[in-house]
C-alpha positions as CSV (number, residue, x, y, z in Angstrom):
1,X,-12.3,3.0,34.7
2,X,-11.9,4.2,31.0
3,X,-12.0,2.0,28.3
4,X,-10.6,2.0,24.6
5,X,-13.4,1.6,22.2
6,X,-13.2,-2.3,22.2
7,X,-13.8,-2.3,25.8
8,X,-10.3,-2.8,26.6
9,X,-9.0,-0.9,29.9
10,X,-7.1,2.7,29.5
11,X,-4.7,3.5,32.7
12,X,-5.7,7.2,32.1
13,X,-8.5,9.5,33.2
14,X,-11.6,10.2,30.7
15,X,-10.4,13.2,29.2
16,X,-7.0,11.8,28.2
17,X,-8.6,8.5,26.9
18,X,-11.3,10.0,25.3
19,X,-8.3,11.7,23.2
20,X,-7.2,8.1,22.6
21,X,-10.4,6.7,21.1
22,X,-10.4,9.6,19.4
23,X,-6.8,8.8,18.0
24,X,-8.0,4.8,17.5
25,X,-10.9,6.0,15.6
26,X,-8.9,8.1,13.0
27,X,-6.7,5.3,12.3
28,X,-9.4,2.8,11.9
29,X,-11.9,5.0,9.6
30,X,-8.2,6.0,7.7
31,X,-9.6,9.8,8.4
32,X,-6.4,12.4,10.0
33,X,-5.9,13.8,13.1
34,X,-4.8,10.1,14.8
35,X,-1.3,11.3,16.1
36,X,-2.5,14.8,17.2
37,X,-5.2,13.2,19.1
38,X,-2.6,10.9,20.8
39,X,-0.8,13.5,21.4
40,X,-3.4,15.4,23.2
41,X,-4.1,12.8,24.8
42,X,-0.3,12.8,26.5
43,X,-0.8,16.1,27.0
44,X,-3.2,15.9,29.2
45,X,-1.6,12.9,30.6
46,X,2.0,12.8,30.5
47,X,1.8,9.6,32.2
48,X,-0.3,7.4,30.1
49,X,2.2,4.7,28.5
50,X,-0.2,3.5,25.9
51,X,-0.8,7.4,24.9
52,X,3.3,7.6,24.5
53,X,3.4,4.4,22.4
54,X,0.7,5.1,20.3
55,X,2.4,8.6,19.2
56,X,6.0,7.0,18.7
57,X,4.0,4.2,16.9
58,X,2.4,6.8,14.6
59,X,5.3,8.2,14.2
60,X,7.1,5.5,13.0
61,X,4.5,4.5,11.0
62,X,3.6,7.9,8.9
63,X,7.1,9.4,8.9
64,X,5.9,11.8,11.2
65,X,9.1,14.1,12.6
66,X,8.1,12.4,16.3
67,X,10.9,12.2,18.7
68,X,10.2,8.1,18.8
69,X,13.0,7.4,21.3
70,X,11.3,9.7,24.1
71,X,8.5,8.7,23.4
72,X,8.9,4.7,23.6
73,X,11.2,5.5,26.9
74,X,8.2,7.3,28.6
75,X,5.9,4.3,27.4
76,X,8.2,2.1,29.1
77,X,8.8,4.2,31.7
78,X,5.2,4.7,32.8
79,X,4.0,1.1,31.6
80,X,4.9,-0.6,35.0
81,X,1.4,0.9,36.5
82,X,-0.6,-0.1,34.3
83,X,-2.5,-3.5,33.3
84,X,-0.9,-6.6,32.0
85,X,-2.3,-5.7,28.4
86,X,-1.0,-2.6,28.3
87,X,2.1,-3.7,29.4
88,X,2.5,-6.1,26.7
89,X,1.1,-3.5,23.9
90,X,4.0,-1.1,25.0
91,X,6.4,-3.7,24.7
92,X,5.0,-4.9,21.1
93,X,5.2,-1.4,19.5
94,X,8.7,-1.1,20.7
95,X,10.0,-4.2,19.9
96,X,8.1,-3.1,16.3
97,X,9.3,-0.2,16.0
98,X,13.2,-2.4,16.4
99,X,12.1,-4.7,13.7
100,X,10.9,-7.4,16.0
101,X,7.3,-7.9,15.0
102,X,7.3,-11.3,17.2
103,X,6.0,-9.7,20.2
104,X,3.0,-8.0,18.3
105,X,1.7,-11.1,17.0
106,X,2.2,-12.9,20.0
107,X,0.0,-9.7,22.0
108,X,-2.7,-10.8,18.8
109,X,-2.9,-14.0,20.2
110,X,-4.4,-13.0,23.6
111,X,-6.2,-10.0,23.2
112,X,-7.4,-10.2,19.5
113,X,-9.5,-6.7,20.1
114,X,-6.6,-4.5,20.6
115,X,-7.5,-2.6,17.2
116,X,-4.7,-0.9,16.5
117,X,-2.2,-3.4,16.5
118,X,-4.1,-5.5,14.6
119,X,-4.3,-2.5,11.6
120,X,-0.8,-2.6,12.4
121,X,0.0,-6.0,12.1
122,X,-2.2,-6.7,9.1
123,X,-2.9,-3.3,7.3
124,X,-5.0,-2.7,4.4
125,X,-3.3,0.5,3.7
126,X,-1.9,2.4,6.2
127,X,0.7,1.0,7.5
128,X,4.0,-1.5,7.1
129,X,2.7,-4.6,8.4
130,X,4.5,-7.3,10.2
131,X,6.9,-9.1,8.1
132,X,4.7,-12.5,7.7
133,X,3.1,-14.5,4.6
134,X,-0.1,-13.7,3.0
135,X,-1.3,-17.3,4.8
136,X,-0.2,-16.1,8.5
137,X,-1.8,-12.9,8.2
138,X,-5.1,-14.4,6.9
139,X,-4.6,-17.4,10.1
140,X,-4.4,-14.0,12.5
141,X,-7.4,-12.4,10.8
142,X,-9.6,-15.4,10.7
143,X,-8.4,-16.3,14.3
144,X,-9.1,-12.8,15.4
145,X,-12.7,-12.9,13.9
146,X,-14.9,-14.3,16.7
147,X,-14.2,-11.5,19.1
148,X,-15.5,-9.0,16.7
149,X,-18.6,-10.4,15.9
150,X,-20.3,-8.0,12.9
151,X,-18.1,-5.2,13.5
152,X,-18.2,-2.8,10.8
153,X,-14.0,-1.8,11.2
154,X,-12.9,-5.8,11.2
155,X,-15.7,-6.5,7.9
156,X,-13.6,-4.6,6.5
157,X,-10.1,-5.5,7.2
158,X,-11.6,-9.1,6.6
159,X,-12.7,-7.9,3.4
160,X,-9.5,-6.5,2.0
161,X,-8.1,-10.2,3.3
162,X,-10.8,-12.1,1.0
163,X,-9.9,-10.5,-2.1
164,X,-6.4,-11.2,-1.6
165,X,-7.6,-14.6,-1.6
166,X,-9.3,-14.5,-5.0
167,X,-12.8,-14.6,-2.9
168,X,-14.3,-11.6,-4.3
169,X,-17.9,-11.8,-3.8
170,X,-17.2,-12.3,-0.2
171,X,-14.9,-9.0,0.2
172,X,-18.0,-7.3,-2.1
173,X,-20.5,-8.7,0.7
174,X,-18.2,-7.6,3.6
175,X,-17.3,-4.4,2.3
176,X,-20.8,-3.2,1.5
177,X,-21.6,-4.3,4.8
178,X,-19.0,-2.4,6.7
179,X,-19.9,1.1,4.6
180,X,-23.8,0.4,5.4
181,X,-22.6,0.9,8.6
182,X,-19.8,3.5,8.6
183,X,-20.0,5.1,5.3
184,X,-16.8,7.1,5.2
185,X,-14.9,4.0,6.5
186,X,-11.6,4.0,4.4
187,X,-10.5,0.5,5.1
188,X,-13.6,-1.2,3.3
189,X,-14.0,1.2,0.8
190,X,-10.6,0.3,-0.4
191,X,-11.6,-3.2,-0.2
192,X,-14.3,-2.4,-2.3
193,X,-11.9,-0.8,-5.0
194,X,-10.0,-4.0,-5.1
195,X,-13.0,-6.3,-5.6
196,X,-14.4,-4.0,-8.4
197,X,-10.5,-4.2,-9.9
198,X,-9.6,-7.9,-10.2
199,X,-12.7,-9.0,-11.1
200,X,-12.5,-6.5,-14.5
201,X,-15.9,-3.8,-13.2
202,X,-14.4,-1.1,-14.2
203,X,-17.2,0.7,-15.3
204,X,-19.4,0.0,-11.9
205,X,-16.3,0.6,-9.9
206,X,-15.0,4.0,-11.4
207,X,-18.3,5.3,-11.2
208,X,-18.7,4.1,-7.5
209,X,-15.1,5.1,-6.7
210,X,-15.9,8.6,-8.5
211,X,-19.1,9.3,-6.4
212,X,-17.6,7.9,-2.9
213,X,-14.4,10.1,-3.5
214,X,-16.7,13.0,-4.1
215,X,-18.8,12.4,-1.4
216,X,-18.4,10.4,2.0
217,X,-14.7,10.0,0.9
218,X,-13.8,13.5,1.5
219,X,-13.2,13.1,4.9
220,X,-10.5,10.0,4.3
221,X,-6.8,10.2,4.5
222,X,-4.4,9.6,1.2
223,X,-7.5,10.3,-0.8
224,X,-4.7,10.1,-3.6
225,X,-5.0,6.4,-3.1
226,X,-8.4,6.3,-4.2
227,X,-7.7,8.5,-7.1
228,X,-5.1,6.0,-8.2
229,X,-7.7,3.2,-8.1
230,X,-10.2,5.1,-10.0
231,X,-7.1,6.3,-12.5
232,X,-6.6,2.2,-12.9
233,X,-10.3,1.9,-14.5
234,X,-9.3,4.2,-16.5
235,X,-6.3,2.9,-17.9
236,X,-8.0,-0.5,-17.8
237,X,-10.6,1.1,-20.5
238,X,-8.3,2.4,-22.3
239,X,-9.7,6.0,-21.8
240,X,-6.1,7.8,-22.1
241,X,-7.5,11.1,-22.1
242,X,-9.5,10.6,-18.4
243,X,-6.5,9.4,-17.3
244,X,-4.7,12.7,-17.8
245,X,-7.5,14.7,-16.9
246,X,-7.3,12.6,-13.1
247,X,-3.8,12.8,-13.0
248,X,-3.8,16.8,-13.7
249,X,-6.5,16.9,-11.0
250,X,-5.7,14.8,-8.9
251,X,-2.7,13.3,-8.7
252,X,-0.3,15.4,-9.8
253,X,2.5,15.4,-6.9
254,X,2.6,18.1,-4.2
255,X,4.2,18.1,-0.9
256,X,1.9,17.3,0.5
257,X,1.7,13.5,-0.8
258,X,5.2,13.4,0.0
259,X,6.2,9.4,-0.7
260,X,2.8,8.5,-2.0
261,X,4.0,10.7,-5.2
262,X,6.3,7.5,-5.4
263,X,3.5,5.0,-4.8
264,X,0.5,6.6,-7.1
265,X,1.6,9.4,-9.2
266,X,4.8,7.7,-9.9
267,X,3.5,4.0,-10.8
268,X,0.8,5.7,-12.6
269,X,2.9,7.9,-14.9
270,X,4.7,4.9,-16.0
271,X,2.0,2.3,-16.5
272,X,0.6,5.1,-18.6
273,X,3.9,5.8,-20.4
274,X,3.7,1.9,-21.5
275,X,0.5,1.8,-22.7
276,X,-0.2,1.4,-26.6
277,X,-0.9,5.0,-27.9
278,X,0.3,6.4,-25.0
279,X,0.7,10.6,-25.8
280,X,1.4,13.7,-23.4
281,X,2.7,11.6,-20.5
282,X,4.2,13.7,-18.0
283,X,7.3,13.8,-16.9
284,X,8.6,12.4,-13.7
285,X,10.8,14.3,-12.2
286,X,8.4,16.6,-10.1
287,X,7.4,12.7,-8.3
288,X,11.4,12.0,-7.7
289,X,11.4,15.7,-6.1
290,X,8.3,15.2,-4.2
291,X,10.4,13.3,-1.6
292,X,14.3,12.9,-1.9
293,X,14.6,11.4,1.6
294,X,13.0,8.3,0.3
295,X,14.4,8.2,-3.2
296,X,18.0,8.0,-1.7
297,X,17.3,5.6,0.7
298,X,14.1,4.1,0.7
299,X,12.9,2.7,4.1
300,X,11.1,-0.5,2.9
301,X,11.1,-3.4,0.3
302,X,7.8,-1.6,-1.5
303,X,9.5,1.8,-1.5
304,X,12.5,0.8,-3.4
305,X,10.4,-1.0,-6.0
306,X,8.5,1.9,-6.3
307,X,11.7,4.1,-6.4
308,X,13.4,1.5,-9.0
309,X,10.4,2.7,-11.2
310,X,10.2,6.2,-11.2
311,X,14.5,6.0,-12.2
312,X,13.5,3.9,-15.3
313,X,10.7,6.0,-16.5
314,X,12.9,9.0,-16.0
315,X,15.5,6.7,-18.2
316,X,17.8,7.5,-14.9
317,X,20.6,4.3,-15.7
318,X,23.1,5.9,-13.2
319,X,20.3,6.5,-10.5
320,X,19.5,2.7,-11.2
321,X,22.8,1.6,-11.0
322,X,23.4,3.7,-7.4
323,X,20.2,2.5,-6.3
324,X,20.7,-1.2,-7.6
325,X,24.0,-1.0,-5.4
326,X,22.2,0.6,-2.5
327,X,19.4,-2.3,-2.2
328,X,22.2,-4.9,-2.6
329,X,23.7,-4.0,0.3
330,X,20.7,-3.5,2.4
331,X,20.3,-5.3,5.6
332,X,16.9,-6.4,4.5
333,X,16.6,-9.4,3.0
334,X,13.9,-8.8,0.4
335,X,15.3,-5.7,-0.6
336,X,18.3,-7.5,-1.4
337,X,16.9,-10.8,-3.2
338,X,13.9,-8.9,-4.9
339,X,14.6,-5.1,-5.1
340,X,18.4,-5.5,-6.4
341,X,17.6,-7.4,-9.3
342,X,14.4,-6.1,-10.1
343,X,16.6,-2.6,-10.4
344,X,19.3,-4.5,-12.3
345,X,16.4,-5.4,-14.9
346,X,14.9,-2.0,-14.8
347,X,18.3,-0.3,-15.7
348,X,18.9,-3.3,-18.5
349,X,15.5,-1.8,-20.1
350,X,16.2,2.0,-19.6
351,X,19.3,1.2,-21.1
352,X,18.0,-0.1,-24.1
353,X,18.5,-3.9,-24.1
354,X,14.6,-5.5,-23.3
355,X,15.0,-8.7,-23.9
356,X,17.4,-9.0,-20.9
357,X,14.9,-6.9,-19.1
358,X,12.4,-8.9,-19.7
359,X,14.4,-12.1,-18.9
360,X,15.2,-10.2,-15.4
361,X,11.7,-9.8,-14.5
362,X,10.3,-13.5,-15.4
363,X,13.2,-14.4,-13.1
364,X,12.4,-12.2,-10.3
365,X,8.3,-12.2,-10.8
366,X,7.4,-15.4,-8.5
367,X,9.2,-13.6,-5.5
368,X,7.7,-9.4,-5.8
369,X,5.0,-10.8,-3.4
370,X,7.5,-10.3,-0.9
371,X,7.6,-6.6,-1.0
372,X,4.3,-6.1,0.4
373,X,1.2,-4.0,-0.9
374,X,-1.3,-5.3,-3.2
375,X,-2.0,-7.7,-6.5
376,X,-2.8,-4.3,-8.0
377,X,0.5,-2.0,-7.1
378,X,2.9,-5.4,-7.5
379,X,1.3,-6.2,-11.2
380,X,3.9,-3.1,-12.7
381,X,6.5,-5.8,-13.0
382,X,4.1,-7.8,-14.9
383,X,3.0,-5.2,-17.0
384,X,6.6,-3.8,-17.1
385,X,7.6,-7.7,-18.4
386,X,4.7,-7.1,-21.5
387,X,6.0,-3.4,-22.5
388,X,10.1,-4.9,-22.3
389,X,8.8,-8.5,-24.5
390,X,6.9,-6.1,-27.3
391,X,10.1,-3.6,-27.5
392,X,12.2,-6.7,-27.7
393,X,9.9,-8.7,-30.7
394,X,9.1,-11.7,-28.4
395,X,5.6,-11.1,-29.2
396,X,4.7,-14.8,-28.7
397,X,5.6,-15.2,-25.3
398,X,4.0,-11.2,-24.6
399,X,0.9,-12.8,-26.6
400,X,1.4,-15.9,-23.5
401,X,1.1,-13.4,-20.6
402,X,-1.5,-11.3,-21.8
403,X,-3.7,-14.2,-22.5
404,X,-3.1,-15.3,-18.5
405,X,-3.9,-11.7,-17.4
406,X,-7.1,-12.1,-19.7
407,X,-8.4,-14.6,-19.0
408,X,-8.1,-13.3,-14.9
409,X,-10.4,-10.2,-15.6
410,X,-11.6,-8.0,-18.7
411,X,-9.5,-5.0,-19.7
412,X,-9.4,-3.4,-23.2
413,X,-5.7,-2.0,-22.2
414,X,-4.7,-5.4,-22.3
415,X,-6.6,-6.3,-25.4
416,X,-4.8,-3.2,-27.4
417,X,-1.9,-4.9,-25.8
418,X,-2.4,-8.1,-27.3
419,X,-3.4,-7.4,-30.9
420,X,-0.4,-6.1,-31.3
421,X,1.0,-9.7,-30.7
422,X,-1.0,-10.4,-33.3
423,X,1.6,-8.9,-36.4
424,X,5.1,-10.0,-35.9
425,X,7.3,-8.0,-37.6
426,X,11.5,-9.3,-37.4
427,X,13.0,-5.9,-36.0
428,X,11.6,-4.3,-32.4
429,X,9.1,-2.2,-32.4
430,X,9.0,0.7,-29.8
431,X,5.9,0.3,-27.0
């Protein structure tokens, strides 16, 4: 009988489902080589349903060109002989890949250890999630927890979970704990870059992010990410010229980052752009080349925010417009309540008129939760909000939001940013 690496039962021979765990361990250290591991792994078992979901999954997922239908039929097709948990995994990652993440939560419920689709269901970085609120994901984690025990993959997606909750020294505990124990482990060393973020250790963490990036990091997947994070120290110190030195090395886009150009290089470039004594800044257009598939119609809530970005710091108005049109017509909901009027507001600022911007984004700024990813990635629209108050000469109400973000975590960006609250000249000044 083979076994995933949770114990849970594989209807496959060993070779086949050693290609399986070898798929399920790529995913959960964030290192590459998950899907063609799972597809090995059908390979050499064309009729191993979970092998079949697990490729149209990663598919889906990544972006991967995987031909997802075939795939999901043979999972179904093949799921009939197998046990009544891999019956119901097949039937969650289909129904997931439909936009029905009901039946993957509900799989959750009675078999907690099924590792991938709890990555799935609550990811830390990899992948879309299930469409559920910060509270229910942190109910399936913490309900989820006893059948792990101290496992060094869970600390850390429990870890990355406490510092969403503000509970930093308990992500810093569980994190540490999970890279004592698998070093190169990419879910807990993002953790770890959070926790060293929001609680203003940006000296400790960019010299920790710096040495694990260089080091036991090297093996991880969307080691761009990382780079972002330790970029963010950087721009939280207010050392501009490190910052361009990481995004020249680093960061700059290539195909190969495809739409995490978008996501790192692109949110990057712009919170750079709008920071006092801002020089150089690169332009954007290589990151709105770097994938045109997503930039015309992006696949998710987070993407289009992302997108909305990139058009305004390329000063794009018609792109904003098209793409403000776009998200209001979108069949997803927060793409349409969030993403349409955040774009709206971007286009207002690119086309000169701030204070409306700025107006736009206090309306829209209690709902950007809703698009997914994390405090970090969703605080542009704050800092967006700051950059479109100074240009417009509200300088108290900037000075009112920069004292909140202060008094959250130290950052001499933000201090820059607020001494120049401190004159208040009548006309506009350009940020």
């Amino acid at each position: 009988m083979t076994r995933d690496l949770y114990g849970l039962r594989l209807t496959t021979g060993a070779r086949s489902g050693a290609a399986y765990n070898e798929a399920l361990g790529a995913v959960l250290r964030l290192h590459p080589g998950a899907l063609p591991a799972a597809s090995r792994a059908v390979a050499l078992d064309p009729t191993f349903a979970l092998g079949h979901a697990t490729v149209a999954l990663l598919g889906y997922e990544f972006g991967e060109r995987v031909d997802i239908a075939a795939r999901l039929a043979a999972a179904e097709r093949y799921a009939s002989r197998t046990t009544e948990r891999e019956r119901s995994h097949v039937y969650a990652v289909g129904q997931h890949i439909r936009g029905d993440s009901g039946p993957l939560l509900k799989h959750l419920q009675q078999w907690p250890t099924d590792a991938l689709l709890l990555s799935v269901a609550v990811p830390t970085i990899a992948f879309t999630g299930a469409p559920i609120l910060p509270g229910q994901a942190w109910e399936l984690v913490e309900n989820c927890r006893p059948a792990y025990g101290d496992d060094w993959w869970f600390n850390g997606l429990l870890a990355f979970m406490r510092q969403e909750q503000h509970r930093y020294d308990d992500a810093m505990d569980l994190a540490c704990r999970s890279l004592g124990q698998e070093p190169a482990g990419g879910h807990a060393a993002h953790a770890r870059a959070h926790a060293h973020y929001e609680t203003g250790d940006h000296d400790n963490g960019l010299s920790w992010m710096d040495r694990w990036i260089s080091g036991d990091g090297q093996r991880v997947e969307r080691l761009a990410h990382f780079c972002w994070h330790a970029a963010l120290h950087e721009l939280s110190l207010g050392d501009l010229d490190a910052v361009a030195r990481r995004y020249q090395d680093q960061l700059r886009p290539t195909p190969a980052l495809g739409c995490r150009a978008l996501v790192d290089s692109g949110s990057l470039l712009w919170r750079w752009s709008i920071t006092p004594g801002a020089e150089g800044v690169p332009p954007i257009d290589a990151v709105l080349d770097a994938a045109p598939e997503v930039v015309s119609r992006p696949p998710t809530a987070f993407m289009a925010m992302h997108v909305a970005v990139a058009h305004c710091a390329a000063g794009d108005t018609a792109a904003l417009a098209t793409l403000e049109s776009w998200c209001a017509r979108s069949d997803d909901r927060c793409t349409r309540e969030v993403c349409a009027p955040l774009t709206a507001a971007l286009r207002k600022l690119a086309s000169g008129d701030p204070s409306a911007a700025a107006d736009g984004l206090a309306a829209i700024e209690p709902a950007v939760w809703r698009v997914g990813g994390s405090d970090a990635q969703r605080e542009i629209v704050e800092e967006t909000r700051i950059a479109a108050l100074l240009r417009a000469g509200r300088y108290l109400e900037a000075r009112d939001v920069l004292d909140r973000r202060l008094d959250r975590r130290h950052s001499p960006r933000d201090r820059r940013w607020r001494r120049l609250t401190d004159d208040t000249p009548q006309k506009s000044g350009s940020i």
